[in-house]
N, CA, C and O atoms as a Tinker XYZ file with bonds, in Angstrom:
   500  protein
     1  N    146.108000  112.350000  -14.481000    73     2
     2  CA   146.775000  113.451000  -13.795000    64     1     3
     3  C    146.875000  114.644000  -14.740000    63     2     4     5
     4  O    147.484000  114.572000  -15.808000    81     3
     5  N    146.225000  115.796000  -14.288000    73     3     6
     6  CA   146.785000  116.992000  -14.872000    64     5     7
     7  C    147.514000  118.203000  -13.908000    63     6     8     9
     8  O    147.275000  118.672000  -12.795000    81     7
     9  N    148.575000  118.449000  -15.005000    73     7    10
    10  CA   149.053000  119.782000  -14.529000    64     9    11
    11  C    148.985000  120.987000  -14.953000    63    10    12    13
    12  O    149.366000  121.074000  -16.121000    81    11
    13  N    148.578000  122.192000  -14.377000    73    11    14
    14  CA   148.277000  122.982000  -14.886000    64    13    15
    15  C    149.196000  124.333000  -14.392000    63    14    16    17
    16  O    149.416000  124.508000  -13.193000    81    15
    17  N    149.700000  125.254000  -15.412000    73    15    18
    18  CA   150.282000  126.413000  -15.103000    64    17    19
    19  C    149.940000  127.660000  -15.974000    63    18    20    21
    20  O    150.053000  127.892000  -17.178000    81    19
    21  N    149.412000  128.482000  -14.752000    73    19    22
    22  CA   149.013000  129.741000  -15.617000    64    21    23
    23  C    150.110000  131.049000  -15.791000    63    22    24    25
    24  O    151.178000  131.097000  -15.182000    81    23
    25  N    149.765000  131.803000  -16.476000    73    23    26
    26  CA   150.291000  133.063000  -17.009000    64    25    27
    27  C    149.642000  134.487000  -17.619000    63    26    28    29
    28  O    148.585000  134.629000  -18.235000    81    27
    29  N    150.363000  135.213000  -17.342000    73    27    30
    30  CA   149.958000  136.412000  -18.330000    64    29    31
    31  C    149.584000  137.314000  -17.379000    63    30    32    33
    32  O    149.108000  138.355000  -17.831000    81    31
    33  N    149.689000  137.184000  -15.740000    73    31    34
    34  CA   149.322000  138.139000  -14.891000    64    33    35
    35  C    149.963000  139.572000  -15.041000    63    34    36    37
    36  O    150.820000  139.740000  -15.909000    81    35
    37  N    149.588000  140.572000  -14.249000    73    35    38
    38  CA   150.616000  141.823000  -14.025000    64    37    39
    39  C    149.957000  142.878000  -13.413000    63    38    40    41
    40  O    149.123000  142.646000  -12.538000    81    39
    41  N    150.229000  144.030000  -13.768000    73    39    42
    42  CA   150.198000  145.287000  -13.460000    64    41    43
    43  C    149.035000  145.919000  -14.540000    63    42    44    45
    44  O    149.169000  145.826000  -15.760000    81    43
    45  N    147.691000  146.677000  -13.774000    73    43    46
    46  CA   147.336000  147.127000  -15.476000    64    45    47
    47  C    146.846000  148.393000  -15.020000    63    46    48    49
    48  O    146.690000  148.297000  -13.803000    81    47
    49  N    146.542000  149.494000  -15.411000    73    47    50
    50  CA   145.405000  150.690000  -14.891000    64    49    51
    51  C    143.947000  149.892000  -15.056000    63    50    52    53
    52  O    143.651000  148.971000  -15.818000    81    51
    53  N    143.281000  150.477000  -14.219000    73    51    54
    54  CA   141.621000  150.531000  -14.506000    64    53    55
    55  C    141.442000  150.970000  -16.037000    63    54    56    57
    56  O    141.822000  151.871000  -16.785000    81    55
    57  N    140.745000  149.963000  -16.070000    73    55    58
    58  CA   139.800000  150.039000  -17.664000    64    57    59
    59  C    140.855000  149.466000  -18.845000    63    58    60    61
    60  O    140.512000  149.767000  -19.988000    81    59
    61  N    141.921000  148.789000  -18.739000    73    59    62
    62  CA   143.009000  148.010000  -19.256000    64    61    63
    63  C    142.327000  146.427000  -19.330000    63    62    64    65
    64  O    141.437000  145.914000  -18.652000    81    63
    65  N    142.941000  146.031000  -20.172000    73    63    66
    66  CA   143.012000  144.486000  -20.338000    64    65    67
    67  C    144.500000  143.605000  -19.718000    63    66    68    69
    68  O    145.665000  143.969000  -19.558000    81    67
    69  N    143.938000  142.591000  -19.537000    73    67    70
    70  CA   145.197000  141.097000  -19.558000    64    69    71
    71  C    144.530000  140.107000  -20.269000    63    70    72    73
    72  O    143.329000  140.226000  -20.511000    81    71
    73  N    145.178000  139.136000  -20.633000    73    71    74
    74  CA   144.767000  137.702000  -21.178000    64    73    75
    75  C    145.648000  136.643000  -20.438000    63    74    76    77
    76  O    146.808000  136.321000  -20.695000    81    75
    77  N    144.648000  136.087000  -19.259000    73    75    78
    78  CA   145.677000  134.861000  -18.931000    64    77    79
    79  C    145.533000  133.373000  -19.512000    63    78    80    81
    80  O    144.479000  132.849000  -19.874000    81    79
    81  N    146.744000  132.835000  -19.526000    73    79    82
    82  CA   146.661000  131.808000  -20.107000    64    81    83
    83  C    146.958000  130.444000  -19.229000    63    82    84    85
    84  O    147.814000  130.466000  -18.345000    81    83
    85  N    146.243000  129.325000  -19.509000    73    83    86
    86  CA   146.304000  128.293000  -18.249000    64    85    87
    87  C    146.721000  126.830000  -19.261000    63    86    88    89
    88  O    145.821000  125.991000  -19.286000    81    87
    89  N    147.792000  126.542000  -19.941000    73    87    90
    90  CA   148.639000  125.352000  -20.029000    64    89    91
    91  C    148.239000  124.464000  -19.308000    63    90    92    93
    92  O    148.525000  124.539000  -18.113000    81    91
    93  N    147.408000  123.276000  -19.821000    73    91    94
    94  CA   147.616000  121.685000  -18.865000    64    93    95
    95  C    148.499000  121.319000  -19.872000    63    94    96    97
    96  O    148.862000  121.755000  -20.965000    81    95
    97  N    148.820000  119.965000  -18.827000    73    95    98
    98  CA   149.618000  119.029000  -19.124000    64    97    99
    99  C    148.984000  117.735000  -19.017000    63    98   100   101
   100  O    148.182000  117.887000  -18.095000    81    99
   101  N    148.857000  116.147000  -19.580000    73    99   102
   102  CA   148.424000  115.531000  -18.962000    64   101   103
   103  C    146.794000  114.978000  -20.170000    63   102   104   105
   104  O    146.069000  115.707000  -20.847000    81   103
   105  N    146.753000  113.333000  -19.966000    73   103   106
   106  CA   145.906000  112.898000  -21.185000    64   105   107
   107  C    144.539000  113.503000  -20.808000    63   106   108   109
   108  O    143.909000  113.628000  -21.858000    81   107
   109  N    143.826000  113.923000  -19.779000    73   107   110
   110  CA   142.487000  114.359000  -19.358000    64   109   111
   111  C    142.200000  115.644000  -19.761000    63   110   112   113
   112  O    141.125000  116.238000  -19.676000    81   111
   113  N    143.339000  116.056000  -20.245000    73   111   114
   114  CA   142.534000  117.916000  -20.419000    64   113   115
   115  C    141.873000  117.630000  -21.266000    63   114   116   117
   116  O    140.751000  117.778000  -20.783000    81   115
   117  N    141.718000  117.211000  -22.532000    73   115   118
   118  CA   140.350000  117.294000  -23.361000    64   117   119
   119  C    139.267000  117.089000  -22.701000    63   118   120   121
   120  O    138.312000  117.844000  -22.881000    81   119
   121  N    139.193000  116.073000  -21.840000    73   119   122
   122  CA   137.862000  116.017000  -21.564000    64   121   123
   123  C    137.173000  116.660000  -20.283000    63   122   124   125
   124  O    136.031000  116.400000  -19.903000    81   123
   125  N    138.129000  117.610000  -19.638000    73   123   126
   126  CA   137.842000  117.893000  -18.546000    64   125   127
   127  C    137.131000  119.516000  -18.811000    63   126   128   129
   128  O    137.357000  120.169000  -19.830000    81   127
   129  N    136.252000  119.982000  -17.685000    73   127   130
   130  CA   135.926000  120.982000  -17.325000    64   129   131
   131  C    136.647000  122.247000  -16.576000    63   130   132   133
   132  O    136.548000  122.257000  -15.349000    81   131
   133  N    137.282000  123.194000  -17.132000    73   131   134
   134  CA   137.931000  124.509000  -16.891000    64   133   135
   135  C    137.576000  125.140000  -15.781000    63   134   136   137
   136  O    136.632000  124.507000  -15.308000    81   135
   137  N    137.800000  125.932000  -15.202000    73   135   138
   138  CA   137.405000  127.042000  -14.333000    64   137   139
   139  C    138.597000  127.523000  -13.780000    63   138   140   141
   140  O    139.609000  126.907000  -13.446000    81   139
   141  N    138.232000  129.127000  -13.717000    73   139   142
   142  CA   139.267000  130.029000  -13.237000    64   141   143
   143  C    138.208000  130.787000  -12.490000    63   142   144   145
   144  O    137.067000  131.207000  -12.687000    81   143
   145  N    139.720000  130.753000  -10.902000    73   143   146
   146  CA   139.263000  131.221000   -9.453000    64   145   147
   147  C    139.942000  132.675000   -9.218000    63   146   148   149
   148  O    140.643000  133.148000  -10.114000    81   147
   149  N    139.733000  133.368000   -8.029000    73   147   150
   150  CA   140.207000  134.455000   -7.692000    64   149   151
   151  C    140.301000  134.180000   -5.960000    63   150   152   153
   152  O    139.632000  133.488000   -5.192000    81   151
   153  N    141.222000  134.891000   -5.821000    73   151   154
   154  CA   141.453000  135.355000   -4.423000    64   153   155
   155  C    142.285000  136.021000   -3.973000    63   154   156   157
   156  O    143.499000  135.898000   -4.139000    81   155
   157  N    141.487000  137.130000   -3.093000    73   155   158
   158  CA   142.081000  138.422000   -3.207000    64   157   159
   159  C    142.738000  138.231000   -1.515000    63   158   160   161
   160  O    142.335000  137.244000   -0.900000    81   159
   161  N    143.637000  139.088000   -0.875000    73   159   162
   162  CA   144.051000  139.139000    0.369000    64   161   163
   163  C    142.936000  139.059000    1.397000    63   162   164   165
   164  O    142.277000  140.095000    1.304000    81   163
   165  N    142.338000  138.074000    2.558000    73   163   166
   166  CA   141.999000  138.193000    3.374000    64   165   167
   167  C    140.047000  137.795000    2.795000    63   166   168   169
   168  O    139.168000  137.770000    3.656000    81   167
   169  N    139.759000  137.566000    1.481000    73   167   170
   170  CA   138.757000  136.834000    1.071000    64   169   171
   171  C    138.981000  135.278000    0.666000    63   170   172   173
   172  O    140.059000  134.699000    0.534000    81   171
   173  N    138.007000  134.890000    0.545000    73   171   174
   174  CA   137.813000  133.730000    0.265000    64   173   175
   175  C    137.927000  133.232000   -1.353000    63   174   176   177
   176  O    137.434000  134.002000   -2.176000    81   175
   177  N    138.542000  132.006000   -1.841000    73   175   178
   178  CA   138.746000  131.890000   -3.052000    64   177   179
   179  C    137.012000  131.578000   -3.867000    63   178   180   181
   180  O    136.299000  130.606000   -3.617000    81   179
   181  N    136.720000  132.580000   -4.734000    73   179   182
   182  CA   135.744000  133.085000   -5.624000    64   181   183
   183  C    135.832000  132.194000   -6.909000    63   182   184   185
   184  O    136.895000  131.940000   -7.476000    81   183
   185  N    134.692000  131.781000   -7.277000    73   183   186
   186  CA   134.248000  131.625000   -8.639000    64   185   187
   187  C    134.292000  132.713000   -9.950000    63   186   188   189
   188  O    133.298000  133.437000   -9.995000    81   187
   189  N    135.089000  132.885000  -10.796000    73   187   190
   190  CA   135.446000  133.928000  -11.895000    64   189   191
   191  C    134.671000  133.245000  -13.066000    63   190   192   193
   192  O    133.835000  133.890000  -13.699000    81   191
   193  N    134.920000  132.076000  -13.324000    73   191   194
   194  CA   134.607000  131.677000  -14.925000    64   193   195
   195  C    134.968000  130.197000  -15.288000    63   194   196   197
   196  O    136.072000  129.690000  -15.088000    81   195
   197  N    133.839000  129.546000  -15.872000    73   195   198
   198  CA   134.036000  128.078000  -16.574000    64   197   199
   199  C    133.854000  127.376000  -17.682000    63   198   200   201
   200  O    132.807000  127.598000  -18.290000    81   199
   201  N    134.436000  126.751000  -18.023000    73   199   202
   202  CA   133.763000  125.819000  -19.549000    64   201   203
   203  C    134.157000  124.363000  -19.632000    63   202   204   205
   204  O    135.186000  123.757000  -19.335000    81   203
   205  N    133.117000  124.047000  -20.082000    73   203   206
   206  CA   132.877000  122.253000  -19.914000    64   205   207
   207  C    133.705000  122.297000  -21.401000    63   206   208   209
   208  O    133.993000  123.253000  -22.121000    81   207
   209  N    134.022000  120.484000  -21.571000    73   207   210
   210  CA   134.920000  120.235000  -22.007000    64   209   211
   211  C    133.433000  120.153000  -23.759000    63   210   212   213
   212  O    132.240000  119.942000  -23.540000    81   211
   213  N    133.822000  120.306000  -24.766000    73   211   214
   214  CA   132.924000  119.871000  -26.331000    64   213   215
   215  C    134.057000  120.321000  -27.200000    63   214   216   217
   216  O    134.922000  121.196000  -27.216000    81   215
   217  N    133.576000  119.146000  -28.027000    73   215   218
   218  CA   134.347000  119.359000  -29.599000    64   217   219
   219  C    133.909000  120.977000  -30.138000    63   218   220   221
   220  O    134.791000  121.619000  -30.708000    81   219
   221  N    132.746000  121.517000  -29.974000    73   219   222
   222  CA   132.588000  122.724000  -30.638000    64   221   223
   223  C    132.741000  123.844000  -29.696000    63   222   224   225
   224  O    132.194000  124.907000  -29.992000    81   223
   225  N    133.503000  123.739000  -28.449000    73   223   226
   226  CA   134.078000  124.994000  -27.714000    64   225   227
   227  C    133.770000  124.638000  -26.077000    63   226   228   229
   228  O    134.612000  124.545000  -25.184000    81   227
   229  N    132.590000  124.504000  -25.989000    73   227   230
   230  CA   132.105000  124.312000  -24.871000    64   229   231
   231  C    131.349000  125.123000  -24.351000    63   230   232   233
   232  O    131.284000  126.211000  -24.923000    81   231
   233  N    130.381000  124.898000  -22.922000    73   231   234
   234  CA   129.220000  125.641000  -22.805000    64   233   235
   235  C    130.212000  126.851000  -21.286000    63   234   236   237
   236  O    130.915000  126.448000  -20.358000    81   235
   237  N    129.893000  128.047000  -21.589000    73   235   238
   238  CA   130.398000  129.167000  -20.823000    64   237   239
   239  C    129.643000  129.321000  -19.534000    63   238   240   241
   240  O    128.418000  129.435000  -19.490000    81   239
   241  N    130.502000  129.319000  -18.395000    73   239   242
   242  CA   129.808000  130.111000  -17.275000    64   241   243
   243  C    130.057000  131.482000  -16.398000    63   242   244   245
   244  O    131.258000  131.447000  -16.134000    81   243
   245  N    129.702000  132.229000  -16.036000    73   243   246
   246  CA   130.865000  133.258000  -15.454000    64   245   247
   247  C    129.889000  134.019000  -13.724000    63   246   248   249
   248  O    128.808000  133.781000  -13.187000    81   247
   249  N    130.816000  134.764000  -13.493000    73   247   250
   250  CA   130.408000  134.617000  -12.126000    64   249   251
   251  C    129.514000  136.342000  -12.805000    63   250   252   253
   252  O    129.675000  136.790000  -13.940000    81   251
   253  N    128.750000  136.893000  -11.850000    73   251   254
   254  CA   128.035000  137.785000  -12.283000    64   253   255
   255  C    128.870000  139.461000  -12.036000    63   254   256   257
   256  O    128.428000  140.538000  -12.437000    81   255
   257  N    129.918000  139.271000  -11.410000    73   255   258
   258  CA   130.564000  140.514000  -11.389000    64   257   259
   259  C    131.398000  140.184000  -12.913000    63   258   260   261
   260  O    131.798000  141.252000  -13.377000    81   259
   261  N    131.633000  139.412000  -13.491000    73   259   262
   262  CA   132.243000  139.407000  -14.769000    64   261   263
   263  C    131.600000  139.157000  -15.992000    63   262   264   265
   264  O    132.250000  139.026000  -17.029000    81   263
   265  N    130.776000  139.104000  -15.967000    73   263   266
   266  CA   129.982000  138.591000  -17.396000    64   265   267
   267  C    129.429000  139.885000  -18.088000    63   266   268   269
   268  O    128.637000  140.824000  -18.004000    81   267
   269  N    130.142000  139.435000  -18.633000    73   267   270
   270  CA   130.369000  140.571000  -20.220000    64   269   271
   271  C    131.448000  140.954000  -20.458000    63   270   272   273
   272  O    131.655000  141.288000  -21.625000    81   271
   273  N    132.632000  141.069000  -19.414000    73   271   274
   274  CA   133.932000  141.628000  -19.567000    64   273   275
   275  C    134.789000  140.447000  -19.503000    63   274   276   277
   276  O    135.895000  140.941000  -19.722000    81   275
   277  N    134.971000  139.165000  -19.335000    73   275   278
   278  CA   136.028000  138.675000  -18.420000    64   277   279
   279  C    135.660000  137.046000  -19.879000    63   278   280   281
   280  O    135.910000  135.922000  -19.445000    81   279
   281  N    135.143000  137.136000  -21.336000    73   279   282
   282  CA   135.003000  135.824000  -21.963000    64   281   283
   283  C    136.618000  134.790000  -21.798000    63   282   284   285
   284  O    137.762000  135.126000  -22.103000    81   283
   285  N    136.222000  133.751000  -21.329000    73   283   286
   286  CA   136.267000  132.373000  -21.009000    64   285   287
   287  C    136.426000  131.387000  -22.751000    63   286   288   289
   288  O    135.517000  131.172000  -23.552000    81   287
   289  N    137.631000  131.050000  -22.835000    73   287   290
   290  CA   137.481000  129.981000  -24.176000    64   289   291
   291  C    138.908000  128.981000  -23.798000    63   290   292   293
   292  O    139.729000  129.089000  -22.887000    81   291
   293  N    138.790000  127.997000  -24.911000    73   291   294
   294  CA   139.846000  126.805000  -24.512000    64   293   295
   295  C    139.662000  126.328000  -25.929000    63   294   296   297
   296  O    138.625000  126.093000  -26.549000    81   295
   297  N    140.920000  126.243000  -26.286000    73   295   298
   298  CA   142.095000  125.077000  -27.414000    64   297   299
   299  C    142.120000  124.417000  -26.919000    63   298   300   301
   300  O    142.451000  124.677000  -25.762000    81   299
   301  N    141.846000  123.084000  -27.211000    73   299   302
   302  CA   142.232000  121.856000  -26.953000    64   301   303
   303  C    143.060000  121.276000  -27.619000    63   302   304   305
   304  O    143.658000  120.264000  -27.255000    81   303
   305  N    143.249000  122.078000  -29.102000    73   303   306
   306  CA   144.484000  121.355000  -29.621000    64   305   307
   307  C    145.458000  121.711000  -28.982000    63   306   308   309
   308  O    146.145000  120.708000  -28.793000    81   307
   309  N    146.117000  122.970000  -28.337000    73   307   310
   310  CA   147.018000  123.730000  -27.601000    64   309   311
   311  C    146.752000  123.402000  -25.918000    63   310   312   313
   312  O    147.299000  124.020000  -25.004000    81   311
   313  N    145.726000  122.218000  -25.748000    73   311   314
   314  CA   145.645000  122.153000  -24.013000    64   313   315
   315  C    145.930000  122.992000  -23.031000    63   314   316   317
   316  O    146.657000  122.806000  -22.055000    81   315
   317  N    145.082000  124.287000  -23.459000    73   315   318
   318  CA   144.987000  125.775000  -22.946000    64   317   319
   319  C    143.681000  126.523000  -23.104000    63   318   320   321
   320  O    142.845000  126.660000  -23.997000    81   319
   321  N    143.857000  126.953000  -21.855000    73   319   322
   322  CA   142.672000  127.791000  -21.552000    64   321   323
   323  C    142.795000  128.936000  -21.214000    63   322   324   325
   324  O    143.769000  129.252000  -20.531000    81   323
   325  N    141.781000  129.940000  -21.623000    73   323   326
   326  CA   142.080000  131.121000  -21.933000    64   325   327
   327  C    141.182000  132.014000  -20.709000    63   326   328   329
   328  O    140.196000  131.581000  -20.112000    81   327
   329  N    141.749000  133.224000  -20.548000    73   327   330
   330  CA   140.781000  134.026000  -19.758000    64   329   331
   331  C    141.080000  135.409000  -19.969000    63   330   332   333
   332  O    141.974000  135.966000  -19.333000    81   331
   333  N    140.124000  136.213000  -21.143000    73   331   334
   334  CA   140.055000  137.785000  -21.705000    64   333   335
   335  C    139.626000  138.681000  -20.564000    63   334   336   337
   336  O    138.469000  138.625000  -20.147000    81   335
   337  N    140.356000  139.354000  -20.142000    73   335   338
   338  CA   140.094000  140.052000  -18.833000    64   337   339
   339  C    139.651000  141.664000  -19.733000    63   338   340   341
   340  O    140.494000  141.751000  -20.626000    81   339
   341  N    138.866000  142.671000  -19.801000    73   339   342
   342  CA   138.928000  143.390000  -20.097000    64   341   343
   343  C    137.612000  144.474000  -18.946000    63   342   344   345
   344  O    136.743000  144.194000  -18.120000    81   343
   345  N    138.183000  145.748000  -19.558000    73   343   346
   346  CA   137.334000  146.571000  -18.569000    64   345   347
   347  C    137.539000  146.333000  -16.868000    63   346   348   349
   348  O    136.673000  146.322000  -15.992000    81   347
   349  N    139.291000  146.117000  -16.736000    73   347   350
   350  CA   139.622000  145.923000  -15.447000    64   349   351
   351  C    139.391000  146.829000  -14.263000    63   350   352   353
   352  O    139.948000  147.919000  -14.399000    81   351
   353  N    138.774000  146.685000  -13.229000    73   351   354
   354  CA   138.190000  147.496000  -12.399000    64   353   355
   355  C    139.131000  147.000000  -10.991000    63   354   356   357
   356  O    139.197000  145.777000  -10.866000    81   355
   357  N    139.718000  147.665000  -10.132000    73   355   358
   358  CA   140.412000  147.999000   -9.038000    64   357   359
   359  C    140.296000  146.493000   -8.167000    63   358   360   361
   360  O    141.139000  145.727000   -7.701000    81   359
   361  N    138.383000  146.507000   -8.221000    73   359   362
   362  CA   138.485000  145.359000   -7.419000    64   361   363
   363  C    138.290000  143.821000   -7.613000    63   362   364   365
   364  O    137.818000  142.925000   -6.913000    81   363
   365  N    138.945000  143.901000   -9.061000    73   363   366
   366  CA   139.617000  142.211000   -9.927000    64   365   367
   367  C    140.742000  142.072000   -9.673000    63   366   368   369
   368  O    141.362000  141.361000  -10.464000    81   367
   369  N    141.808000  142.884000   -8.050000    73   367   370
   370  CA   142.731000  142.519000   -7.915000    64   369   371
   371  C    142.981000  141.350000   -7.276000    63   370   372   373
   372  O    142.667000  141.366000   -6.086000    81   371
   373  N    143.550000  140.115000   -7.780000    73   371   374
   374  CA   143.788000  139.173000   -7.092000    64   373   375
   375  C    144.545000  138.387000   -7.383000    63   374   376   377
   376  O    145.036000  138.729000   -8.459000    81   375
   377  N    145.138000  137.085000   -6.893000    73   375   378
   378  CA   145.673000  135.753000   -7.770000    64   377   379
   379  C    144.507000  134.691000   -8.226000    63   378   380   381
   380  O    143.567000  134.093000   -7.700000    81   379
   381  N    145.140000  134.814000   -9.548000    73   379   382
   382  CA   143.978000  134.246000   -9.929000    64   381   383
   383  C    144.326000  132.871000  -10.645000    63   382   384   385
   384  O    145.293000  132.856000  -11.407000    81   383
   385  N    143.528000  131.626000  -10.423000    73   383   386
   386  CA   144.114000  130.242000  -10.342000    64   385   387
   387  C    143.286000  129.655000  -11.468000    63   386   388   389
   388  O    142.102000  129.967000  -11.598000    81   387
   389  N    143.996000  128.672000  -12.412000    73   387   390
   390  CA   143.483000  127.845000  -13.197000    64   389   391
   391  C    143.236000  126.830000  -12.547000    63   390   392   393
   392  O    144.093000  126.568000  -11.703000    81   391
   393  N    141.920000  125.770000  -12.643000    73   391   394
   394  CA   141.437000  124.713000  -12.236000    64   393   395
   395  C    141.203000  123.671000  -12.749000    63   394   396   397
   396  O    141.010000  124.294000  -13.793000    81   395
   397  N    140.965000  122.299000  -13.137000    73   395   398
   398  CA   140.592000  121.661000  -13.642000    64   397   399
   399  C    139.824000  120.428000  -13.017000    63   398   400   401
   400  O    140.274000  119.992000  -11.957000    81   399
   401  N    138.577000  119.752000  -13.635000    73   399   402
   402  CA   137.904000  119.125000  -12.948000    64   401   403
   403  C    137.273000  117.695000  -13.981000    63   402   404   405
   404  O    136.940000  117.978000  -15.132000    81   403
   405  N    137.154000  116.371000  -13.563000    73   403   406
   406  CA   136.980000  115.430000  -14.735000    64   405   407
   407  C    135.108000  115.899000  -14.698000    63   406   408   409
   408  O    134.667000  116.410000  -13.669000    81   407
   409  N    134.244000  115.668000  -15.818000    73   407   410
   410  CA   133.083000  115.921000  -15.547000    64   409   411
   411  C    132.954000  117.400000  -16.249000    63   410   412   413
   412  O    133.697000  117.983000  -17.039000    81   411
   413  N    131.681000  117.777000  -15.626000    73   411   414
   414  CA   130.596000  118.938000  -15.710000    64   413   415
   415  C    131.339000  120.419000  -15.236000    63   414   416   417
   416  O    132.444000  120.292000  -14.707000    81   415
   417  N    130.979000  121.352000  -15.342000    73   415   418
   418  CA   131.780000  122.485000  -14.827000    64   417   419
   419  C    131.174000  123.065000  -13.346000    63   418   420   421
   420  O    129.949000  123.120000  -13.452000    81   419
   421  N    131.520000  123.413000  -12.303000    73   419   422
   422  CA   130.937000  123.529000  -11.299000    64   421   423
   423  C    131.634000  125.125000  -10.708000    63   422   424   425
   424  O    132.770000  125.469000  -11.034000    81   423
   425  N    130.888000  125.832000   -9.963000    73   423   426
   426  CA   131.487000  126.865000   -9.257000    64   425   427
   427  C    131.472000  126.967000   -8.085000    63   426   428   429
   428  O    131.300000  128.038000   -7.504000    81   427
   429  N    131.706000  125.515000   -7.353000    73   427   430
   430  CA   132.760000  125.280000   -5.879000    64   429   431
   431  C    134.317000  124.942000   -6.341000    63   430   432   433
   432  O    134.474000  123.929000   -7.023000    81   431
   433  N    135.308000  125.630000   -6.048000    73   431   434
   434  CA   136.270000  125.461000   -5.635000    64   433   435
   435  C    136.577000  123.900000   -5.127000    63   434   436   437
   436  O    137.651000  123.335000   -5.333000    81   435
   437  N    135.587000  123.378000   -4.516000    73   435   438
   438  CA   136.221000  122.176000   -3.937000    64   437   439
   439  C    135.744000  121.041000   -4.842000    63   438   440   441
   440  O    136.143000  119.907000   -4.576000    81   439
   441  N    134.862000  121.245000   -5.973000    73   439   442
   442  CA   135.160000  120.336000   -6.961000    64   441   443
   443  C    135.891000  120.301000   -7.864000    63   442   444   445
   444  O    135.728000  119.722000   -8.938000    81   443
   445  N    136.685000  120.862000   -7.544000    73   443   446
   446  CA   137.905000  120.778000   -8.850000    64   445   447
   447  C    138.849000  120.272000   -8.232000    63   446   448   449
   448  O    138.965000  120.659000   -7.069000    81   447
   449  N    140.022000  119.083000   -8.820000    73   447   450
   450  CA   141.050000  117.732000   -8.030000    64   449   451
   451  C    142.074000  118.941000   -8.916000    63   450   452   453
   452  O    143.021000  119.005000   -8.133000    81   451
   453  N    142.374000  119.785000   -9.921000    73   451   454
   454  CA   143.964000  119.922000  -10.119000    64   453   455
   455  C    144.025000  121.558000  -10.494000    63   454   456   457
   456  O    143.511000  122.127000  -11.457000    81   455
   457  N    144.796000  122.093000   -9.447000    73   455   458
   458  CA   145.008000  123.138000   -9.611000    64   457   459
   459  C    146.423000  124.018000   -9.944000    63   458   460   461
   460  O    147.524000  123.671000   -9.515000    81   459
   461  N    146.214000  125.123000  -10.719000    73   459   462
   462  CA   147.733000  125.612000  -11.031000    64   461   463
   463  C    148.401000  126.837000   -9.684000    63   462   464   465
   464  O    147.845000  127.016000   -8.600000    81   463
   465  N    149.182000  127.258000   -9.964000    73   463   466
   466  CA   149.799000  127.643000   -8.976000    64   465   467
   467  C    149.561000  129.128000   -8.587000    63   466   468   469
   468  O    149.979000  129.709000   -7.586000    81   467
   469  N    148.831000  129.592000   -9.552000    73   467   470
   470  CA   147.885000  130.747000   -9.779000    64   469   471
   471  C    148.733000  132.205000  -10.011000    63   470   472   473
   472  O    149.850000  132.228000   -9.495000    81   471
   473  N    148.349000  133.277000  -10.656000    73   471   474
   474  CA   149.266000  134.420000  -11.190000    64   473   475
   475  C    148.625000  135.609000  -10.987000    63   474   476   477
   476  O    147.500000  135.804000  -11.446000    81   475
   477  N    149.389000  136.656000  -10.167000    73   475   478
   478  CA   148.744000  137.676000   -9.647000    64   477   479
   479  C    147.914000  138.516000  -10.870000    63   478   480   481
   480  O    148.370000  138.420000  -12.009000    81   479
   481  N    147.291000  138.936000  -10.754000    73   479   482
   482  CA   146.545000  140.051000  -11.168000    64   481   483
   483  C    146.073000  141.697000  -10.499000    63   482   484   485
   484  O    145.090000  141.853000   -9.774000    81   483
   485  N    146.859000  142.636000  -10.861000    73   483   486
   486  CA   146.732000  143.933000   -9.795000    64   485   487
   487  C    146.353000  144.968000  -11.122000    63   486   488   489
   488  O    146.934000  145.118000  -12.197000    81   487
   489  N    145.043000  145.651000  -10.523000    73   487   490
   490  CA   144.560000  147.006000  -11.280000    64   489   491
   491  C    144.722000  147.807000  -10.560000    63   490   492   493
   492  O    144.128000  147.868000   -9.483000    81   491
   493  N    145.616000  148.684000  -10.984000    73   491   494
   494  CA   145.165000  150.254000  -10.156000    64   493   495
   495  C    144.117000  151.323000  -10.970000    63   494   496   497
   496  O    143.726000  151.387000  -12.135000    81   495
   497  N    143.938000  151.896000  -10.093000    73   495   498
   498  CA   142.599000  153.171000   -9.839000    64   497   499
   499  C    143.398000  154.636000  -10.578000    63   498   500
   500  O    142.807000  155.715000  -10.603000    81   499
């Protein structure tokens, strides 16, 4: 069983940073696979960013509206996962959810069994 709770959401202007942070709980987070979701009012919950579980960091995935701005990393000594939001643009407003999954890293939503309770994220223009 893992539990997971994220943080670090808020308020930012366009072209601002956040860093959220996603706390498990629970003996599987080392070995499990990360991913952080989005979903904005009246869309569907989106693939943002993932990383499989390795002793030397793990292998990165990211969705293509974020890659280059949005790096993805995880402590495992601290059973936390990280998500560098930078170069925030209007339409990265959303709640955005930590995931966790036993295995490989995947970008369906419905393979991931434990999710956190997710923490808004709002850019203005």
């Amino acid at each position: 069983q893992v539990q997971l709770v994220e943080s670090g959401g808020g308020l930012v202007q366009a072209g601002g940073s956040l860093r959220l942070s996603c706390a498990a709980s629970g003996r599987t987070f080392s070995n499990a696979a990360m991913g952080w979701f989005r979903q904005a009012p009246g869309k569907e919950r989106e693939f943002v960013a993932a990383i499989t579980w390795s002793v030397a960091g793990g292998t990165t995935y990211y969705a293509n509206s974020v890659k280059g701005r949005f790096p993805i990393s995880r402590d495992n000594a601290k059973n936390t996962v990280y998500l560098q939001m930078n170069s925030l643009k209007p339409e990265d407003t959303a709640v955005y959810y930590c995931a966790a999954r036993a295995g490989g890293s995947s970008y369906s939503p419905y393979a991931y069994n434990y999710w956190g309770q997710g923490t808004q994220v709002t850019v203005s223009s």
